[in-house]
N, C-alpha and C positions, 0 to 999 in steps of 0.2 A: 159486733165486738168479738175479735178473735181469742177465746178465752184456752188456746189449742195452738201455741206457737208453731210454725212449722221448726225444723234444723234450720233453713236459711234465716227465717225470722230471729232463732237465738242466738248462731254466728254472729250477725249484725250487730244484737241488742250490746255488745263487749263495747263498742263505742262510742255509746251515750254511757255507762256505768263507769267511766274509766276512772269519775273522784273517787266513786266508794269503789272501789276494785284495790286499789291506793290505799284507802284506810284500813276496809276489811282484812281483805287477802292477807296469809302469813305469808311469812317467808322462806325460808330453807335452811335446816339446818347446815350451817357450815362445813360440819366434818364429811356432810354427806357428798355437799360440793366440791373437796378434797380427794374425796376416795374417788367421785366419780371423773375431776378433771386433771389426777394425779400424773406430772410427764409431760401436759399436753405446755404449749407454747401457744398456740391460735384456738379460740373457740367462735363458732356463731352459734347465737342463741335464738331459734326459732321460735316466733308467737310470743314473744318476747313481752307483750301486754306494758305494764307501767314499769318492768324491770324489777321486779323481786326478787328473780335468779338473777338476773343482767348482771344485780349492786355486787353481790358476794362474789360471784363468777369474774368479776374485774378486777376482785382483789386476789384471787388465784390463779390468773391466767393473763400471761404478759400481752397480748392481741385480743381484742374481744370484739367484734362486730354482732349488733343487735338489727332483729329484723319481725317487722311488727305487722301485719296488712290492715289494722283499724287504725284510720290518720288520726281520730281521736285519740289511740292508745298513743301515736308514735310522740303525737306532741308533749303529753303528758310525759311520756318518756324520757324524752329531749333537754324536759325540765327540771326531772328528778337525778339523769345524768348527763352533766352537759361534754363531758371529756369522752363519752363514750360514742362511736360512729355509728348512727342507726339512718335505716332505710326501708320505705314502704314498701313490702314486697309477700307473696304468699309463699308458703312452703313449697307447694308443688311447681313453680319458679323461680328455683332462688339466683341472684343478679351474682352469682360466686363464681369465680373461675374452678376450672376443674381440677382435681385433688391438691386444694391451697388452705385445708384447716386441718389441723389433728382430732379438732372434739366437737358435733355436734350437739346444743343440748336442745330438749325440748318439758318445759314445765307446764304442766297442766294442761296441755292442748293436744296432745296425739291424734286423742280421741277424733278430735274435729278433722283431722285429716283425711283426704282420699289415698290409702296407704297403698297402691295398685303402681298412684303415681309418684307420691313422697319417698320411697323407698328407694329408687333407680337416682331419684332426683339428690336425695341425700349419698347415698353411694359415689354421686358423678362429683361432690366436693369435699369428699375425704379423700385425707392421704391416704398410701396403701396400709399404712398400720393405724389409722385413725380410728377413732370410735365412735357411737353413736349413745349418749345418755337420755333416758327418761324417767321424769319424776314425776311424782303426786305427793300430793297432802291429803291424806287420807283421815277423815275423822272421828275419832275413837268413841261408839257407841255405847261402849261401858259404862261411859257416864249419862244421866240420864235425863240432864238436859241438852244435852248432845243431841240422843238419840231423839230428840225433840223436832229438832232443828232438821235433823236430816227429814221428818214428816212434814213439817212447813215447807222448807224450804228445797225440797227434793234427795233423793239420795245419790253417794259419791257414785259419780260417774265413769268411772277411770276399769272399774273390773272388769267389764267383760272386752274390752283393749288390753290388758294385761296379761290373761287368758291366751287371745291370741298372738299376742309377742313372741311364744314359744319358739315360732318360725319365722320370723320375716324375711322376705323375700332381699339375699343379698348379704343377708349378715349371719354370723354366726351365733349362736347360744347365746340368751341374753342372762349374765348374769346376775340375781336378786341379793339388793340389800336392804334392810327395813330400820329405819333412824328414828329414835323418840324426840318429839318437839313440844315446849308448850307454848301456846299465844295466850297472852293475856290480855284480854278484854272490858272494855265497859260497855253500856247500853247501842251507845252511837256506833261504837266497831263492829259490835256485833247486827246492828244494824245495817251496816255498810256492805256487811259479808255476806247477809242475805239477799240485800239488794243486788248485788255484783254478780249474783248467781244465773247464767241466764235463763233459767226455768222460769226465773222471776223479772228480771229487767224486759226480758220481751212479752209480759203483759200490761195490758192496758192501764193506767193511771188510776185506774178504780179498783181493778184487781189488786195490782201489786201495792196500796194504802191497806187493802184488808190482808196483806199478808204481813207488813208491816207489824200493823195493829193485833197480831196472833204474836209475833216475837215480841213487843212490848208488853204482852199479857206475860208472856213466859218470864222477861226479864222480872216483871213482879214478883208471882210465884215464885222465885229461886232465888 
């Protein structure tokens, strides 16, 4: 029993979780999706997962191509937008012709990238003035059932990839903006969220019941 996911093992684990990813998962504040795809006319939306950014980002953006590599996420996808053009494909090959989007986005997933080769790969389907957006949801410790959850269920993943963003290879200065959101939850979402996580989806069926069973202890307590 592997109770020590390797990275490919968590990669992977995105889809089988892809219902609770769907419930859990927040979504993006609006304004943020605005400010970051303000001008653009074409977006592709990388790692795309069940489309969380995809939903908002189609209402702000006249072309929107979404691009998933877990066929469970793309189906789920599929379902949640059927008007929206999506295709199984990784970042480090994306199936785009060269400088034919103005706005790349990528939510939640950079991290997972080989950024050595996502970088060059992204540059080669921007326009000359296009851009590259990345986002997180990042969640707020202050509270202290929160700060809970981040113990169960692992903590946000995203800072030491944001760290190094200062430079990436190919683009210029990235610049920082920080949006306040709130999700509102009951037992099962917040269930979903933790399952969806993959520190936890890629453990074994008996592991991830006792982490389960540790968030429904909290949901009592609180």
């Amino acid at each position: 029993m592997n109770l020590h996911p390797t990275r490919s093992d968590r990669i992977r684990s995105f889809g089988k979780a892809a219902s609770d990813y769907t419930v859990g998962r927040p979504s993006y504040p609006p304004e943020a999706v605005r400010w970051a795809a303000g001008g653009c006319d074409s977006a592709l939306d990388i790692a795309a997962g069940t489309g969380k950014l995809t939903a908002i980002l189609s209402r702000v953006v006249e072309d929107v191509v979404a691009l998933e590599p877990q066929h469970q996420m793309v189906l789920r996808l599929r379902g949640e937008l059927p008007k929206v053009p999506v295709a199984e494909a990784v970042a480090e090959a994306l199936p785009v012709a060269d400088a034919s989007v103005d706005l790349v986005t990528v939510a939640q997933a950079f991290h997972w990238f080989d950024e050595e080769r996502v970088a060059p790969e992204i540059a080669r389907v921007l326009r000359p003035d296009g851009r590259l957006a990345l986002l997180w949801n990042v969640r707020d410790q202050r509270v202290s059932w929160v700060a809970e959850i981040n113990v169960i269920a692992g903590s946000d993943n995203s800072h030491a990839t944001r760290a190094r963003l200062r430079k990436l290879r190919g683009f210029s200065p990235f610049e920082v903006r920080k949006f306040e959101m709130v999700q509102e939850m009951d037992r099962h979402s917040l269930v979903a969220l933790v399952r969806s996580r993959s520190s936890v989806a890629s453990l074994p069926a008996q592991a991830r019941a006792r982490v389960v069973a540790r968030v429904e202890r909290l949901c009592d307590e609180h």
